[in-house]
C-alpha positions in Angstrom: 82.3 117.3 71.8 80.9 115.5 74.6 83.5 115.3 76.7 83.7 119.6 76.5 80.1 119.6 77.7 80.5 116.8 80.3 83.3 119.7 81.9 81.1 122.4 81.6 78.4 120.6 83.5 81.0 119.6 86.5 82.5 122.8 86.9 79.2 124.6 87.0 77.7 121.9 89.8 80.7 122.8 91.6 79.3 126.6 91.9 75.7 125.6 92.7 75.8 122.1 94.6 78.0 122.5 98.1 80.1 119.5 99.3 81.7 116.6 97.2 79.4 114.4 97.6 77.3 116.6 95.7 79.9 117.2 92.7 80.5 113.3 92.5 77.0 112.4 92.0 76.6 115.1 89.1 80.2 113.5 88.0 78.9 110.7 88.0 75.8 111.1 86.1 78.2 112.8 83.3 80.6 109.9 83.0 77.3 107.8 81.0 78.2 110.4 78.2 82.0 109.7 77.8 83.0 106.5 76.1 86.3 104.1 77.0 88.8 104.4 79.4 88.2 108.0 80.0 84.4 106.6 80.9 85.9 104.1 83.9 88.3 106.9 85.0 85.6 109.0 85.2 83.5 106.9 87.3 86.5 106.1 89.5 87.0 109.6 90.6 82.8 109.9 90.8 83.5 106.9 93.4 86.2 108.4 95.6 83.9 111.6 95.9 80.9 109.4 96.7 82.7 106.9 98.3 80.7 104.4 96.9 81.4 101.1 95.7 78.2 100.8 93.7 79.8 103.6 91.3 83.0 101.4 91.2 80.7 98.3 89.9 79.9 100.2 86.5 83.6 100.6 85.6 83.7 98.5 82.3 87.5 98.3 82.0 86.7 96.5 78.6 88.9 99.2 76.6 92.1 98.0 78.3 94.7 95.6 77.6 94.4 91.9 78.7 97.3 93.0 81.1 95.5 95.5 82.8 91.9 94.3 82.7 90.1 94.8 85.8 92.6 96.7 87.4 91.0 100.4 86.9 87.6 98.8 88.6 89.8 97.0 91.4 92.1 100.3 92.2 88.1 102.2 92.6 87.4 100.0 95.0 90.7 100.2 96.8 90.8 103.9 96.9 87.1 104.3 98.3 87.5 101.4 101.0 91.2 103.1 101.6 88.9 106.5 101.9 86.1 105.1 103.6 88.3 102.9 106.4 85.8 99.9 105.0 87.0 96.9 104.0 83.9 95.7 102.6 84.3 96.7 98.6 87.3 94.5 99.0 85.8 91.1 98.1 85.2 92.8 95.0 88.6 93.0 93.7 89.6 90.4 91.1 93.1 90.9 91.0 95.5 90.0 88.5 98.9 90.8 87.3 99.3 94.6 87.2 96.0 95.3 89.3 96.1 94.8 93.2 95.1 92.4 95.4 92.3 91.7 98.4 95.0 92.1 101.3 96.0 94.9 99.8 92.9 96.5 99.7 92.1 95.1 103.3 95.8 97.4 104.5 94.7 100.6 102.8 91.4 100.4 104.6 92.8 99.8 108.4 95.7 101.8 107.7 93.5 104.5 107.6 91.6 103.4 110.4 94.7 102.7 112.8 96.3 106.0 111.6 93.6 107.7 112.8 93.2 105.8 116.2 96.8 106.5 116.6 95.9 110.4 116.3 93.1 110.1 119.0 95.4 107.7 121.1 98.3 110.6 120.9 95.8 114.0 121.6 94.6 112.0 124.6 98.1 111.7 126.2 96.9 114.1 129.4 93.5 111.8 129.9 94.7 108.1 131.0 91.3 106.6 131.0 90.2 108.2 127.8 93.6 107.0 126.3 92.9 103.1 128.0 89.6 103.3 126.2 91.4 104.0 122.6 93.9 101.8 122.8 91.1 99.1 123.5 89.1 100.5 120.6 92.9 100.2 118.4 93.1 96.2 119.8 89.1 95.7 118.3 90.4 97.3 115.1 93.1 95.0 114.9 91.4 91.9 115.9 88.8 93.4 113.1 91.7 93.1 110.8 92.5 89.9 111.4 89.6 88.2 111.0 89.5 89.8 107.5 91.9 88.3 106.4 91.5 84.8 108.0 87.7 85.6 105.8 90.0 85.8 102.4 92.1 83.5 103.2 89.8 81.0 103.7 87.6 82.1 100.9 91.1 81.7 98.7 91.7 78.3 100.3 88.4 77.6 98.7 88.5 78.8 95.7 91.8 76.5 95.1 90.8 73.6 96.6 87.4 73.7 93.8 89.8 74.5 91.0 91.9 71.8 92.1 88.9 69.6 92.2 88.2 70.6 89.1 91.6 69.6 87.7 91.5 66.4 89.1 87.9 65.9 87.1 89.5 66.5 83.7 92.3 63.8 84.2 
């Protein structure tokens, strides 16, 4: 029954409230009336028309297997940094063995980004200078890249060297 009403109320915003930004913040407030899985899928679609990572962090994924656990929280934060071109909701991800990964997280994001430099680099084929000035912007965006993941690689370095530290305790 709740669920029936939750609808109602998002196709009715749709009418009244212009833009999706709009549509995923009344989304959003509906998903705290659905329970389970359908709650975290809710709130991942509220995220990707928000673009907001904050909505990913109230994804419980406690209704799903062991298997999948996080993974419906770590694919929210995937799609809006994917959406967004930001990396940032990527730390976020906590991975596992059907959900995705950091680096993956940290491609979806400058793919978009690159693709779209790419775009800007091609439309400006008649204008040399404005076309030098792209390219350079492209070059930041991948040295931007890089140091990402030198960031999570180091962070994972880390992280094994304490759990190994930690192994080596309990011996």
């Amino acid at each position: 029954m709740q669920t029936k009403y939750f609808y109602l109320l998002v196709l009715g915003s749709i009418f009244i409230l212009p833009g999706c930004s709009a549509v995923g913040a009344v989304e959003e407030f509906g998903c705290g009336f659905i329970d389970g899985k359908n709650q975290d899928h809710c709130y991942q679609d509220a995220a990707k028309r928000n673009e907001s990572f904050v909505t990913c962090d109230k994804i419980k994924a406690e209704t799903f297997s062991a298997l999948e656990g996080p993974a419906t929280r770590d694919k929210c934060y995937l799609m809006v940094a994917e959406q967004k071109g930001d990396p940032s909701g990527c730390e976020k991800i906590e991975g596992g063995m059907i959900s995705y990964t950091k680096e993956e997280c940290v491609n979806a994001a400058y793919s978009k980004k690159l693709k779209d430099m790419q775009a800007k680099i091609d439309a400006a084929k008649n204008d040399p200078e404005k076309q030098k000035k792209l390219i350079q912007e492209q070059q930041q965006i991948n040295a931007d890249m890089q140091r990402y993941y030198e960031m999570l690689n180091n962070a994972n370095k880390n992280l094994y060297d304490t759990q190994k530290g930690i192994i080596q305790n309990f011996r």
